[in-house]
N, C-alpha and C positions, 0 to 999 in steps of 0.2 A: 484531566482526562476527558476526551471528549462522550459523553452521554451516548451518542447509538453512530455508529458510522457503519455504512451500509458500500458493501463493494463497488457499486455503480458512480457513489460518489469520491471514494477513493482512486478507483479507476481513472476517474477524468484528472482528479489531482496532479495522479502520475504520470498522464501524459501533457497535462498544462506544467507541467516543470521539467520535460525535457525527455521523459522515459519511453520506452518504445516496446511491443507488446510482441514478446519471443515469438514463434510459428509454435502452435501447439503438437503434442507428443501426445503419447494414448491415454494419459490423464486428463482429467478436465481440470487441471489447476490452471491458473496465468500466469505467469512470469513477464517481469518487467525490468528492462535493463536499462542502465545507465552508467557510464564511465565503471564498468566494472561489479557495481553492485546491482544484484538480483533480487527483486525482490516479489515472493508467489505468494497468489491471493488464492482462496479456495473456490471451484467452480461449480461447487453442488453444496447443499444444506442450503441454511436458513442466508436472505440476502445480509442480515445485521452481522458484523464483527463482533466479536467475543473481545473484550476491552482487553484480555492475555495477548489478543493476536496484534492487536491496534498498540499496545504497547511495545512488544516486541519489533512492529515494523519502525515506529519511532524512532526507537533505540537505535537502528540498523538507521535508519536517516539522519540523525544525529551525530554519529560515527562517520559519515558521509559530508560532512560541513555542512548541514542543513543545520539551523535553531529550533529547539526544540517547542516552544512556545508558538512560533512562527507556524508549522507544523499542526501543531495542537489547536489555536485559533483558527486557520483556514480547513481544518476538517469541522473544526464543531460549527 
């Protein structure tokens, strides 16, 4: 598991592999699509991911035919 992933750098991941960044609604979260899967990053608090959240987005990209390792190294 990667050690501190920080939204800004997540963010670029998901648009360097293809994702594209929903029009915002009256939340500050982000949403990010791609062939179907959605995946929301939180728009307020601390900039660092909670390794539960960074875990749970893996999962959901893993499920998506991403490798999970592949995933795990270009975040850390």
């Amino acid at each position: 598991m990667p050690n501190q992933v920080d939204r800004r750098t997540l963010e670029k991941w998901l648009t360097d592999h293809g994702f594209v960044l929903v029009p915002g609604k009256k939340t500050s979260h982000r949403q990010y699509v791609r062939e179907g899967l959605k995946i929301t990053l939180p728009g307020h608090g601390p900039q660092d991911l909670t390794k539960k959240h960074v875990a749970m987005i893996i999962r959901q990209l893993e499920s998506s035919g991403f490798d999970r390792e592949t995933v795990r190294r270009e975040l850390g």
